[in-house]
C-alpha positions in Angstrom: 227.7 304.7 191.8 228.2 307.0 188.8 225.6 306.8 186.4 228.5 305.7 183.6 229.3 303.5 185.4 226.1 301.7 185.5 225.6 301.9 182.2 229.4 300.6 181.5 228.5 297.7 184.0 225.0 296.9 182.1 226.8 296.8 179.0 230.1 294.5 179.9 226.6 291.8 181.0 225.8 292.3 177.7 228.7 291.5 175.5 229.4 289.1 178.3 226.5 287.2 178.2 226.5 286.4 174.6 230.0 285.6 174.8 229.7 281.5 175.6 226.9 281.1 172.4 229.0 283.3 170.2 232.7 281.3 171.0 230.4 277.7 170.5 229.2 279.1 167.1 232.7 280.3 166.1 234.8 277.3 167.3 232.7 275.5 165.1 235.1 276.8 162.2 238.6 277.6 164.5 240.4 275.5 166.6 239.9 277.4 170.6 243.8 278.5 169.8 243.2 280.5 167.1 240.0 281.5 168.4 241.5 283.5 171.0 243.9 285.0 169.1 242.1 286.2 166.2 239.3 287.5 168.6 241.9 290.0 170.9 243.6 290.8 167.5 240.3 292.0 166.0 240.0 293.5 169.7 243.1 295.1 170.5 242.9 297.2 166.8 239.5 298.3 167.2 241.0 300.0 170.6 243.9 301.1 169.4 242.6 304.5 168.1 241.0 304.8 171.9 244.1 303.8 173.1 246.6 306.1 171.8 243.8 309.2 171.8 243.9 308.4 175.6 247.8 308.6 176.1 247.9 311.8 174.5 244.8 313.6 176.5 246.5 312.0 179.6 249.9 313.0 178.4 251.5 309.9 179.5 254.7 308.9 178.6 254.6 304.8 179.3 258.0 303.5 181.6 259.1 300.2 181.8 257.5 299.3 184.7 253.6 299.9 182.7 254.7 297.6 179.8 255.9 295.0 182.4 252.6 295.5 184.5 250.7 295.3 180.7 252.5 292.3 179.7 251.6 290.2 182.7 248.2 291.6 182.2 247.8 289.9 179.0 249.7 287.1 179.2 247.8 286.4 182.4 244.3 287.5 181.4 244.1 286.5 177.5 246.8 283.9 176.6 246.8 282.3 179.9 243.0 282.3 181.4 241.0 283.0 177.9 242.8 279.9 176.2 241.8 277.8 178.8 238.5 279.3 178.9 238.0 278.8 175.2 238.9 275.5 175.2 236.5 274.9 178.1 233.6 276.6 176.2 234.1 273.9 174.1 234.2 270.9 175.9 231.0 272.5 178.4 227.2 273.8 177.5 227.0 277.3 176.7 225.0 278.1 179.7 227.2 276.1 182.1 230.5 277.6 180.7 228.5 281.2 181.1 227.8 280.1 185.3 231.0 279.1 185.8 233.1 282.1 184.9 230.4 284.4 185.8 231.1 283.5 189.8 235.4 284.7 189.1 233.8 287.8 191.3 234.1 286.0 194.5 237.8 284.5 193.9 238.3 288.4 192.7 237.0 289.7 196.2 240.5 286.9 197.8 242.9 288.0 195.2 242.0 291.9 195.9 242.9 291.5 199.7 246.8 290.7 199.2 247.3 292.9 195.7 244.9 296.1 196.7 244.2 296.0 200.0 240.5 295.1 199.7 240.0 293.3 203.4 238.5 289.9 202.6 236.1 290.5 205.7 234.3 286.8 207.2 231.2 288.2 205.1 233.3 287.5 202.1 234.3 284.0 203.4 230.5 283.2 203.6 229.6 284.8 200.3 232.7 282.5 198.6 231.0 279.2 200.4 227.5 280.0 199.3 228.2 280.7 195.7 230.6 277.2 195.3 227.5 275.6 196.8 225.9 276.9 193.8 228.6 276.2 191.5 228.0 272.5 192.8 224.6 272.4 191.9 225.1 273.9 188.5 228.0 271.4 187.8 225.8 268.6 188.8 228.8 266.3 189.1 226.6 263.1 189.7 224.6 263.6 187.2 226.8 265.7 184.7 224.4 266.9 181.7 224.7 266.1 177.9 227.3 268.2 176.7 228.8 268.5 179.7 232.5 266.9 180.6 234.9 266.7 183.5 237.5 267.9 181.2 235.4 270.8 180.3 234.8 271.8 184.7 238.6 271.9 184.7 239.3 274.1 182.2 236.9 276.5 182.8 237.4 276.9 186.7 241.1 277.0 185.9 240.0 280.2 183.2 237.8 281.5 185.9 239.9 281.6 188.7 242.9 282.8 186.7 240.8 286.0 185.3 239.5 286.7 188.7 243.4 287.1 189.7 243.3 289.3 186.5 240.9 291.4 187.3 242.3 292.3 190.8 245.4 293.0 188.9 243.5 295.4 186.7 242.6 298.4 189.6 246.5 298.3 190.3 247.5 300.9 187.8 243.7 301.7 186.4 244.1 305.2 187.8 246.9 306.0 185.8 246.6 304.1 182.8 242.6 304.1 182.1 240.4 301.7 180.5 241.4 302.0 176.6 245.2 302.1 177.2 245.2 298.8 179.9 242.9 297.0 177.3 244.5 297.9 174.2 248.0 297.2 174.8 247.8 294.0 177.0 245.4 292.4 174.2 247.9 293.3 171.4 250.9 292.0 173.4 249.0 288.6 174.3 248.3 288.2 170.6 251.9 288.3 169.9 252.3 286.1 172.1 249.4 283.8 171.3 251.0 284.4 167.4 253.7 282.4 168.2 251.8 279.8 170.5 250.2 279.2 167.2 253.3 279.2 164.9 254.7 276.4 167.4 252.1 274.1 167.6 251.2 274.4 163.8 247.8 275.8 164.4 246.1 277.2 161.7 246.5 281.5 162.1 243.9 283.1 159.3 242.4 279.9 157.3 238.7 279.5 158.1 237.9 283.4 158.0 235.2 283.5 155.0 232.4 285.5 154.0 230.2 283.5 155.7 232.2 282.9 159.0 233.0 286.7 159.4 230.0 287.9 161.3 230.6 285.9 164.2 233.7 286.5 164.1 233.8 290.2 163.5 230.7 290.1 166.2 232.9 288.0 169.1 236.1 290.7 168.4 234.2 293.9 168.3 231.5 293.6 170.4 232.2 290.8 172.8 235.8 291.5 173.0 236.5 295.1 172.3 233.5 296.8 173.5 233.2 294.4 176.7 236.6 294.2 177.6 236.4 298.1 177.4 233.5 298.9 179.3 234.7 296.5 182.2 237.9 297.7 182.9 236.4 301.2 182.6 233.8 299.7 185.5 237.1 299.0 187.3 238.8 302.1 186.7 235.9 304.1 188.2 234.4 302.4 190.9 236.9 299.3 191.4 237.0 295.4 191.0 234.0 294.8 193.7 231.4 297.3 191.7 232.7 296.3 188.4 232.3 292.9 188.6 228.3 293.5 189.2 228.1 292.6 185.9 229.1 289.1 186.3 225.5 289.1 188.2 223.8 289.4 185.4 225.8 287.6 182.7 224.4 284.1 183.8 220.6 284.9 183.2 222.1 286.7 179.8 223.7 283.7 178.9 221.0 281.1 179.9 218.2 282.9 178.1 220.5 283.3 174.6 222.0 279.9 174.7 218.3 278.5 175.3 217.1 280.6 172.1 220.2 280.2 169.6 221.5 276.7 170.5 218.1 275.2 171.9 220.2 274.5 175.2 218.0 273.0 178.0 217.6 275.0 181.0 217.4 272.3 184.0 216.6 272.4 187.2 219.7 272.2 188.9 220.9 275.6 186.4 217.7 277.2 187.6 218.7 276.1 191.4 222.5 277.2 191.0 221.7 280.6 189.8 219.4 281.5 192.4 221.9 280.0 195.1 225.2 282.2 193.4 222.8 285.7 193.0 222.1 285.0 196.5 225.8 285.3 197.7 225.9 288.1 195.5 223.2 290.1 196.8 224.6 289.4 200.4 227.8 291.1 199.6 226.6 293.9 197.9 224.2 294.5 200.9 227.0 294.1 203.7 229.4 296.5 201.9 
């Protein structure tokens, strides 16, 4: 692979990984509606500049079909799968919510076989079985841990599996569009969108944003957000779904280690045991591509 796009894949595992902590410490002071709108706000502007630089250098004029194919993108990606996700963040540990969503590669891998053509080849099937297995594990359903809820498993595999179908929808117009116009645009639609979500159910829109509750904030929308969002779909654009979501690898040991250090979350076996299982079906699909 390119070496930028390494480096944009090592970087999206970054911002990804911090992203469960940073959401639990934030939704401390929003409600998970308002989360995810401010966050892709603060997201989508900081792009913007990126955004419309890269129009002009690729001198493209947008039709109707790209603001369609952008619109679904972010109602799909952000309103639809990141609401639920918040919400899930919040009813889940950190470090479970992190596993969870972290294994949206392999449900990417089904999704890219009818939409791009990506063969889901009887490896794949294998790969899919062995990482659920680990999902199981990490779950625990038996023996669910503190901080942990049904409620909470729902949500988030109905977030995970949503943004793997987002992410195969991503490479379908990548080539044309690039990374800062198909992040940009799709996050500022989705928080019109998520605007009004908020307007109907009388959610609060800008109250809780204080002098002490901007650093997270301004943290989850510029560097989890904007930056990550950015760097992965610019993974996508350059070497595909597949590659690109190599960073969902390494999000779960991110996520474990900083959720263990900033909210003193336990690491169990059964996380230990469901990491090793899911990296286990990754590394067998990266070695039988």
């Amino acid at each position: 692979m390119p070496k930028r796009s390494i480096l944009y894949i090592i970087i999206t595992a970054l911002c990804f990984g911090t992203m469960e902590v940073a959401l639990k410490v934030g939704g401390s002071t929003f409600t998970a509606l308002q989360m995810n709108f401010l966050r892709f706000l603060i997201g989508g502007l900081l792009l913007l500049p990126l955004a419309i630089r890269e129009l002009k250098r690729r001198q493209i004029t947008l039709t109707v079909v790209d603001w369609g194919y952008m619109t679904l993108l972010g109602v799909l990606g952000i309103s639809f799968s990141m609401s639920f996700f918040q919400i899930g963040v919040m009813h889940l540990n950190a470090n479970t919510a992190a596993i969870i969503i972290s294994c949206n590669p392999i449900f990417t891998m089904l999704f890219a076989h009818f939409l791009v053509h990506d063969r889901f080849t009887p490896n794949k099937a294998v790969v899919l079985g062995i990482c659920l297995l680990g999902l199981m594990f990490v779950a625990n359903p038996f023996h669910l841990a503190e901080g942990n809820t049904p409620k909470g498993f729902l949500y988030m595999l109905v977030a995970m599996i949503s943004f793997a179908l987002y992410s195969s929808l991503g490479n379908i117009r990548a080539q044309r569009l690039g990374g800062a116009i198909q992040t940009c645009i799709p996050f500022l639609i989705a928080s019109v969108f998520n605007l009004l979500i908020l307007i109907v159910l009388k959610e609060p829109v800008f109250s809780g944003i204080t002098l002490e509750s901007c650093p997270v904030l301004l943290y989850i929308g510029f560097i989890v957000t904007g930056l990550g969002y950015f760097t992965y779909l610019g993974a996508i654009e350059m070497v595909g779904p597949s590659n690109a979501s190599i960073s969902f690898f390494l999000k779960p040991v991110v996520a474990v280690a900083t959720a263990f250090l900033v909210l003193h979350e336990a690491v169990t076996w059964n996380i230990v045991l469901g990491i090793a299982i899911i990296l286990t079906g990754f590394c067998i699909n990266m070695k039988k591509r």
